[in-house]
PDB file with one MODEL, atoms N, CA, C and O in Angstrom:
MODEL        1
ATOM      1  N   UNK A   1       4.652   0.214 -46.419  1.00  0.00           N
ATOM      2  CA  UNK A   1       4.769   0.267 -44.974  1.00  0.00           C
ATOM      3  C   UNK A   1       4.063   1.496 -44.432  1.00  0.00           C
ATOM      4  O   UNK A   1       4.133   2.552 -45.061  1.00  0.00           O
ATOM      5  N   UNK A   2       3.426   1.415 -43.359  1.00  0.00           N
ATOM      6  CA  UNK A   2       2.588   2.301 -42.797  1.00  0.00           C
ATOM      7  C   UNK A   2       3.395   3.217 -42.009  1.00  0.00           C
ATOM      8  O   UNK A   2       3.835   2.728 -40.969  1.00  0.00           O
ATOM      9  N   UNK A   3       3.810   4.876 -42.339  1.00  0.00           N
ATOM     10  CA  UNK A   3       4.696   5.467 -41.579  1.00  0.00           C
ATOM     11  C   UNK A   3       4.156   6.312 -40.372  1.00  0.00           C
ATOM     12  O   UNK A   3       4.708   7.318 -39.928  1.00  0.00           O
ATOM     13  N   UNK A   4       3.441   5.966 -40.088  1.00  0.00           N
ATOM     14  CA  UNK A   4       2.164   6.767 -39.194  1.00  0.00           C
ATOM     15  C   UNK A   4       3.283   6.662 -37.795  1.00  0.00           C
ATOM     16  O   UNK A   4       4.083   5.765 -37.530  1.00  0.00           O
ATOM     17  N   UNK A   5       2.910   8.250 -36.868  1.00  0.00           N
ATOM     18  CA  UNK A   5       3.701   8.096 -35.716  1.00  0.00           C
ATOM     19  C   UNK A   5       3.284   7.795 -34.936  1.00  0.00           C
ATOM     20  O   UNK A   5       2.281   8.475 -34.720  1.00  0.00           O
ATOM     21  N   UNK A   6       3.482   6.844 -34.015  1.00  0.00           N
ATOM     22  CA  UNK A   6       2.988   5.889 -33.174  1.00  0.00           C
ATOM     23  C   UNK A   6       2.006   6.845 -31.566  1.00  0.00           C
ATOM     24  O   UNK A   6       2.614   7.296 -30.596  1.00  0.00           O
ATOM     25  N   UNK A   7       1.180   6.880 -31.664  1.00  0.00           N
ATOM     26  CA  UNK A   7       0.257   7.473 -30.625  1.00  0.00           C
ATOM     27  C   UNK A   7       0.648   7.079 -28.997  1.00  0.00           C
ATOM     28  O   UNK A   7       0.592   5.893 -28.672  1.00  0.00           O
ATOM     29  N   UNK A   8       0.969   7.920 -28.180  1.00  0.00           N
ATOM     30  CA  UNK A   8       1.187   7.513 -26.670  1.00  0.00           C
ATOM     31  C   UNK A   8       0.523   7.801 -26.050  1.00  0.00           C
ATOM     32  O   UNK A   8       0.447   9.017 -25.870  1.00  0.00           O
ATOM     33  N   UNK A   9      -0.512   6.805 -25.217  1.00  0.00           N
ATOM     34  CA  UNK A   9      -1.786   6.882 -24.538  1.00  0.00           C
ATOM     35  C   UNK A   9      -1.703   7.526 -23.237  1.00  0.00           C
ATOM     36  O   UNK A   9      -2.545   8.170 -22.611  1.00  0.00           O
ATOM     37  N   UNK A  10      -0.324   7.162 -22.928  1.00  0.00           N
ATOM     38  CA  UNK A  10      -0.293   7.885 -21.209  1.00  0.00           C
ATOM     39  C   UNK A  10       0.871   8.697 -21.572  1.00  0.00           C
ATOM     40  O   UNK A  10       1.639   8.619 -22.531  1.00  0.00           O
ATOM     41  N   UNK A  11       0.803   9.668 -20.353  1.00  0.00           N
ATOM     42  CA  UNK A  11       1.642  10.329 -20.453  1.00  0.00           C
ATOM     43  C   UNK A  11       2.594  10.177 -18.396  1.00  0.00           C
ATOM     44  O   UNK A  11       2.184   9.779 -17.305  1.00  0.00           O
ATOM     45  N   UNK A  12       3.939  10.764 -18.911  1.00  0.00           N
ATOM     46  CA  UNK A  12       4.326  10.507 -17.843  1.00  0.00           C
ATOM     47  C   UNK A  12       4.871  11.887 -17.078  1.00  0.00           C
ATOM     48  O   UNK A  12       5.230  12.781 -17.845  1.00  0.00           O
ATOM     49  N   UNK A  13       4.966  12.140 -15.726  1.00  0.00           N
ATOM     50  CA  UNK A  13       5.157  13.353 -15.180  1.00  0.00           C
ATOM     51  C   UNK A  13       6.378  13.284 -14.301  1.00  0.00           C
ATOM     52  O   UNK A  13       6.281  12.605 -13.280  1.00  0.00           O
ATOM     53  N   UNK A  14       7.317  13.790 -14.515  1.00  0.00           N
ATOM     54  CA  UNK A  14       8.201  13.884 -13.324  1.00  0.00           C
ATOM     55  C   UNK A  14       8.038  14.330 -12.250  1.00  0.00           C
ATOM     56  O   UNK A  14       7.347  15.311 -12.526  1.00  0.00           O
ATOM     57  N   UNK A  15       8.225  14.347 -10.681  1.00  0.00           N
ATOM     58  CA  UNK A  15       8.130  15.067 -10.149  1.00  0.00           C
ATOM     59  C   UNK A  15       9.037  15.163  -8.708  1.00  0.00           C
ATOM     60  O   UNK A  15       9.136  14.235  -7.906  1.00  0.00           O
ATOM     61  N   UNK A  16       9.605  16.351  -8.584  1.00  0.00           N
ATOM     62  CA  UNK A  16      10.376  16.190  -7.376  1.00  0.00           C
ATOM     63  C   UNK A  16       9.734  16.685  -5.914  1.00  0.00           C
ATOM     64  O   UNK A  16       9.370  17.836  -5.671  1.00  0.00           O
ATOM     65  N   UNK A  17       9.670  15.321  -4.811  1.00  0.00           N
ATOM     66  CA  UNK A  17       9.086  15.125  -3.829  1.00  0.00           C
ATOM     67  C   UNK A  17      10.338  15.252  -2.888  1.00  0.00           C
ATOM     68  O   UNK A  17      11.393  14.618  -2.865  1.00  0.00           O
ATOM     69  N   UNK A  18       9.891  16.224  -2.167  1.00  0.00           N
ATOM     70  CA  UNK A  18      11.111  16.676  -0.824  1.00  0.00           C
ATOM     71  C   UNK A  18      10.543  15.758   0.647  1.00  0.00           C
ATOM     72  O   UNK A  18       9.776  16.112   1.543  1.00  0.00           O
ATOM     73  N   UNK A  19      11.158  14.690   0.469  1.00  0.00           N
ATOM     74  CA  UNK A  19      10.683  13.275   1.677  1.00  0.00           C
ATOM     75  C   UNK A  19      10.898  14.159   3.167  1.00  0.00           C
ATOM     76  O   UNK A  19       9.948  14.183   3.949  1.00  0.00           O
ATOM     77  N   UNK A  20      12.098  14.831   3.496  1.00  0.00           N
ATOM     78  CA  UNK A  20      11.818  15.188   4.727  1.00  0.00           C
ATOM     79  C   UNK A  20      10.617  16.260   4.979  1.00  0.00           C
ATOM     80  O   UNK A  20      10.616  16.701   6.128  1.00  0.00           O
ATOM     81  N   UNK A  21       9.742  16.690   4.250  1.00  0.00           N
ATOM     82  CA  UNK A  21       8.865  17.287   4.280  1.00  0.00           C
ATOM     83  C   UNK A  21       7.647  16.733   4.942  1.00  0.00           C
ATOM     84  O   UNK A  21       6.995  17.074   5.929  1.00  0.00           O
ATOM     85  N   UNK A  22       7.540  15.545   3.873  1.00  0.00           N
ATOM     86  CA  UNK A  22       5.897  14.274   3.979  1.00  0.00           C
ATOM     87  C   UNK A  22       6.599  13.399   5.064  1.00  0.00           C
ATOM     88  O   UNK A  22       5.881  12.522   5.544  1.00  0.00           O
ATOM     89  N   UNK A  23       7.566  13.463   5.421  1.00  0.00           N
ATOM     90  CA  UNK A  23       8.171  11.831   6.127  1.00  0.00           C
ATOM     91  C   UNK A  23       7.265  11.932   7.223  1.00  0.00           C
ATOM     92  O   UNK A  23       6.751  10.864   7.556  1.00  0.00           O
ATOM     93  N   UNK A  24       6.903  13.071   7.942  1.00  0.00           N
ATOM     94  CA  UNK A  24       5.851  12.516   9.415  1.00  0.00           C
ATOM     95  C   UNK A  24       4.715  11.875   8.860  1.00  0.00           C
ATOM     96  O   UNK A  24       4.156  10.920   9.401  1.00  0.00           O
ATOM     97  N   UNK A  25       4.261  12.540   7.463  1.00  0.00           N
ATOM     98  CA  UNK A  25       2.760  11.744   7.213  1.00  0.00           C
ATOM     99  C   UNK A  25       3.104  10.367   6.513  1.00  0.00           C
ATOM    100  O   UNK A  25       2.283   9.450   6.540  1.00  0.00           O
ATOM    101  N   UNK A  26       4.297  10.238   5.904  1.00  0.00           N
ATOM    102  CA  UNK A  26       4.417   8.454   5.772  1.00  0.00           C
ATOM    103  C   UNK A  26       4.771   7.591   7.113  1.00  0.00           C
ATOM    104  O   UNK A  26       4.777   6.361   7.157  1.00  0.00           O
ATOM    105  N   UNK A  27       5.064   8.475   8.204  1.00  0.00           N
ATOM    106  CA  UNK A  27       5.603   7.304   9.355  1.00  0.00           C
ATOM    107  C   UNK A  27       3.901   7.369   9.835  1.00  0.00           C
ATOM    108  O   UNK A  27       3.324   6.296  10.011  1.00  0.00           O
ATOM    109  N   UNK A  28       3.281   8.444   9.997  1.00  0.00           N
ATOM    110  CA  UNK A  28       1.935   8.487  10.312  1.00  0.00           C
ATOM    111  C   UNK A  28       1.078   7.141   9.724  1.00  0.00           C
ATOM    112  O   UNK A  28       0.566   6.310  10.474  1.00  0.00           O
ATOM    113  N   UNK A  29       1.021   7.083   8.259  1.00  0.00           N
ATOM    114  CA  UNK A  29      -0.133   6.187   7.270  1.00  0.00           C
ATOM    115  C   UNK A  29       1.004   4.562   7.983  1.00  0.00           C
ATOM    116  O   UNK A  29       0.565   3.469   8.341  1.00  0.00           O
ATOM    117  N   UNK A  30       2.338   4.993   7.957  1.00  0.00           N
ATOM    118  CA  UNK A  30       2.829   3.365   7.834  1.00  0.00           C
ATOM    119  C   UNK A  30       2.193   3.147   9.306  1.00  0.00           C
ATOM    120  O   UNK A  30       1.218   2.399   9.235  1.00  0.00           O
ATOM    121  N   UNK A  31       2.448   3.553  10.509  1.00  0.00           N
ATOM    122  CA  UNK A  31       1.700   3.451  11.787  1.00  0.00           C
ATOM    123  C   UNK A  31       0.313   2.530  11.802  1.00  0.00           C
ATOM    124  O   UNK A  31       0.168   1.391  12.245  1.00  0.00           O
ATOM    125  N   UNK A  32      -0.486   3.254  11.282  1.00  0.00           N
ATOM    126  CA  UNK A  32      -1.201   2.797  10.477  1.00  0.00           C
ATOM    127  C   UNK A  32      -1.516   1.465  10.118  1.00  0.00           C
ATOM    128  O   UNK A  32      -2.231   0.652  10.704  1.00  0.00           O
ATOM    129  N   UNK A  33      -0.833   1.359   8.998  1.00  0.00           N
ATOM    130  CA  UNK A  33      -1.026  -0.114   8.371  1.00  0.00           C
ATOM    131  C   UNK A  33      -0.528  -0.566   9.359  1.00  0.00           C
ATOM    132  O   UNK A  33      -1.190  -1.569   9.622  1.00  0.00           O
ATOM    133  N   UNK A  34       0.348  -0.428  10.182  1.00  0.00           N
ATOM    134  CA  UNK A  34       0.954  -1.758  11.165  1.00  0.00           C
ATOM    135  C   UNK A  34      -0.004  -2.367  12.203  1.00  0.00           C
ATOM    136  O   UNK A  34      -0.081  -3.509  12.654  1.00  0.00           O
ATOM    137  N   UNK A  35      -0.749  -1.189  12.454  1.00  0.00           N
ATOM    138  CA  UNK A  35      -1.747  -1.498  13.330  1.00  0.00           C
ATOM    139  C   UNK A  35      -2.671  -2.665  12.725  1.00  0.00           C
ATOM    140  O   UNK A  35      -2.851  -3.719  13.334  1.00  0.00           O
ATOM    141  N   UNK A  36      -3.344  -2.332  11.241  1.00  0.00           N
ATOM    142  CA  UNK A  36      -4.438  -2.319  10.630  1.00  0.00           C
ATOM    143  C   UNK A  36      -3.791  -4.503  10.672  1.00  0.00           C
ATOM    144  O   UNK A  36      -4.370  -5.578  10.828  1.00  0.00           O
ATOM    145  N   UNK A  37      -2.348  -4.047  10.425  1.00  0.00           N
ATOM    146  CA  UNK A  37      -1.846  -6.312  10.154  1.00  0.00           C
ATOM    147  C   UNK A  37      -1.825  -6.707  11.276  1.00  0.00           C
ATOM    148  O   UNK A  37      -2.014  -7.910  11.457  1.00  0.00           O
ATOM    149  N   UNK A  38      -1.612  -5.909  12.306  1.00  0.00           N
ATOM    150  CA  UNK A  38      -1.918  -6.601  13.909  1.00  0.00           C
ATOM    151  C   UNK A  38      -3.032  -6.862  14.269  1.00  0.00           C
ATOM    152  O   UNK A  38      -3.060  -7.632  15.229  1.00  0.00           O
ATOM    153  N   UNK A  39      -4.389  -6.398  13.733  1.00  0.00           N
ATOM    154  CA  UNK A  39      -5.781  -6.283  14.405  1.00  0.00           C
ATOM    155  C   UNK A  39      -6.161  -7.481  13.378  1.00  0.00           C
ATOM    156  O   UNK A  39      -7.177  -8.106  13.681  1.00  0.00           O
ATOM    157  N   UNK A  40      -5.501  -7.866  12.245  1.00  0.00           N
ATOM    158  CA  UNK A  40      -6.420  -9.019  11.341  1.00  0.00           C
ATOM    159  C   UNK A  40      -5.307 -10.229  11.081  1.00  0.00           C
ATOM    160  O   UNK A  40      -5.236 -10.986  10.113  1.00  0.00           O
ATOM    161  N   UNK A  41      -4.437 -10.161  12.298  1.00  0.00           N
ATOM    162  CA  UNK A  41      -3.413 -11.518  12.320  1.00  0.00           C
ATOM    163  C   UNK A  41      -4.164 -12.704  13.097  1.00  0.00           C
ATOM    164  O   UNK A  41      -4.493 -12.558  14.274  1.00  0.00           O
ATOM    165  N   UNK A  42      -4.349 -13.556  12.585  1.00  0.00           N
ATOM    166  CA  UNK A  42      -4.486 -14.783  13.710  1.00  0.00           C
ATOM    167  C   UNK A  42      -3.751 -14.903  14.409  1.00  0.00           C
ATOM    168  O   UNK A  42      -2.556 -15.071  14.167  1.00  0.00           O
ATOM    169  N   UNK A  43      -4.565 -14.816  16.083  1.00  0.00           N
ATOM    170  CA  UNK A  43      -3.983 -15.255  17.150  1.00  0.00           C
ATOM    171  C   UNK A  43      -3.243 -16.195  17.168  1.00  0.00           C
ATOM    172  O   UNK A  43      -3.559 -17.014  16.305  1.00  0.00           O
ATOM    173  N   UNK A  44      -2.096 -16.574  17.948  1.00  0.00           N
ATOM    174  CA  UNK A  44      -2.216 -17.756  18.651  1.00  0.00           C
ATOM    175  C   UNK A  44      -2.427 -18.450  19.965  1.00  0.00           C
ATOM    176  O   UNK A  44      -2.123 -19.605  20.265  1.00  0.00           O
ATOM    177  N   UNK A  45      -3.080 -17.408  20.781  1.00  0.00           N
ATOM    178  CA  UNK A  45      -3.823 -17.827  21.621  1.00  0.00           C
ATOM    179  C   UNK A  45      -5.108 -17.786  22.016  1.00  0.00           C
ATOM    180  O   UNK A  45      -5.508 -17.116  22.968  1.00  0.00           O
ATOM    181  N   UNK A  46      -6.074 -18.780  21.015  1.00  0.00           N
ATOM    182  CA  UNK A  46      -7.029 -18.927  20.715  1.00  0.00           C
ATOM    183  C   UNK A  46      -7.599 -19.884  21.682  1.00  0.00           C
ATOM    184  O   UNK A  46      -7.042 -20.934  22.004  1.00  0.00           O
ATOM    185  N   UNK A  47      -9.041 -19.363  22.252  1.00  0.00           N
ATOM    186  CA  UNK A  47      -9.570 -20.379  23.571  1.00  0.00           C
ATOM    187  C   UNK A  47      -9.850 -21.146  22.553  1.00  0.00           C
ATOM    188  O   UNK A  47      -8.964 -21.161  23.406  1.00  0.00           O
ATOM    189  N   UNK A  48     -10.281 -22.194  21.112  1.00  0.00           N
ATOM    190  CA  UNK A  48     -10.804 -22.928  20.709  1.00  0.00           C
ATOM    191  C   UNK A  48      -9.999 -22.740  19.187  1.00  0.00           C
ATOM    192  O   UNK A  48     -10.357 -22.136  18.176  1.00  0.00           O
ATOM    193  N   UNK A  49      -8.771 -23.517  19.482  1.00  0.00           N
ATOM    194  CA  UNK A  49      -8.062 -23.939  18.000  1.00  0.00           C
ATOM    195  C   UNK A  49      -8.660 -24.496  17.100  1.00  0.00           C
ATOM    196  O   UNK A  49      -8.341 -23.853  16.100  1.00  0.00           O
ATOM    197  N   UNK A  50      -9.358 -25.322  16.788  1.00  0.00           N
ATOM    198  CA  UNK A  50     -10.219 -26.057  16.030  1.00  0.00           C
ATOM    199  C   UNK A  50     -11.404 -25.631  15.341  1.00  0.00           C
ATOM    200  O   UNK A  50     -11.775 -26.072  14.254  1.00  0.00           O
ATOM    201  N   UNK A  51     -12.244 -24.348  16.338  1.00  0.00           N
ATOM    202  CA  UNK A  51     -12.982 -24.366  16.217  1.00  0.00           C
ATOM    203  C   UNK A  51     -13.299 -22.707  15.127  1.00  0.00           C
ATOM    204  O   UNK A  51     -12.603 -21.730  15.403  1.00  0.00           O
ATOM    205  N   UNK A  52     -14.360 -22.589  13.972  1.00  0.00           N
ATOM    206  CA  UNK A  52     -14.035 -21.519  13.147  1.00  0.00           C
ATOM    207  C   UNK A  52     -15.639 -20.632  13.450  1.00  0.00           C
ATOM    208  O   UNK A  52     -16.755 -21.013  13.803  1.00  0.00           O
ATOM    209  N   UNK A  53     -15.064 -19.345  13.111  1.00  0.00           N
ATOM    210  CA  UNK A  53     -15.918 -18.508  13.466  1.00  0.00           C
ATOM    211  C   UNK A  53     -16.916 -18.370  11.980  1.00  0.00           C
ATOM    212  O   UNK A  53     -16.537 -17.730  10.999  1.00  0.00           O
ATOM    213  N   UNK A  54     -17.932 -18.934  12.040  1.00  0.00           N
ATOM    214  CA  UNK A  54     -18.733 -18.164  10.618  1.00  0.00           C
ATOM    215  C   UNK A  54     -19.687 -17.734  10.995  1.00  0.00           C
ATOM    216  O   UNK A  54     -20.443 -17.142  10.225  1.00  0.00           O
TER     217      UNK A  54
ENDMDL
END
């Protein structure tokens, strides 16, 4: 049997993140994305339902 010690490719880091610190810049980025799913939602009030934009 091969007793070789098994090699770990990644390594992992703990780290302690103080949220009320970053929380304006996550409400900031989430702002953000909310915008970013409102600007690429299909309407539904489209002058031409049928018709597709290519």
């Amino acid at each position: 049997m091969n007793k070789k010690q098994k090699r770990f490719d990644k390594a992992y880091i703990w780290v302690n993140i103080d949220f009320d610190k970053v929380q304006h810049r996550i409400n900031a980025v989430t702002y953000q994305i909310e915008q970013v799913i409102k600007k690429y939602q299909p309407s539904n009030q489209s002058d031409n339902p049928g018709k597709r934009n290519n």
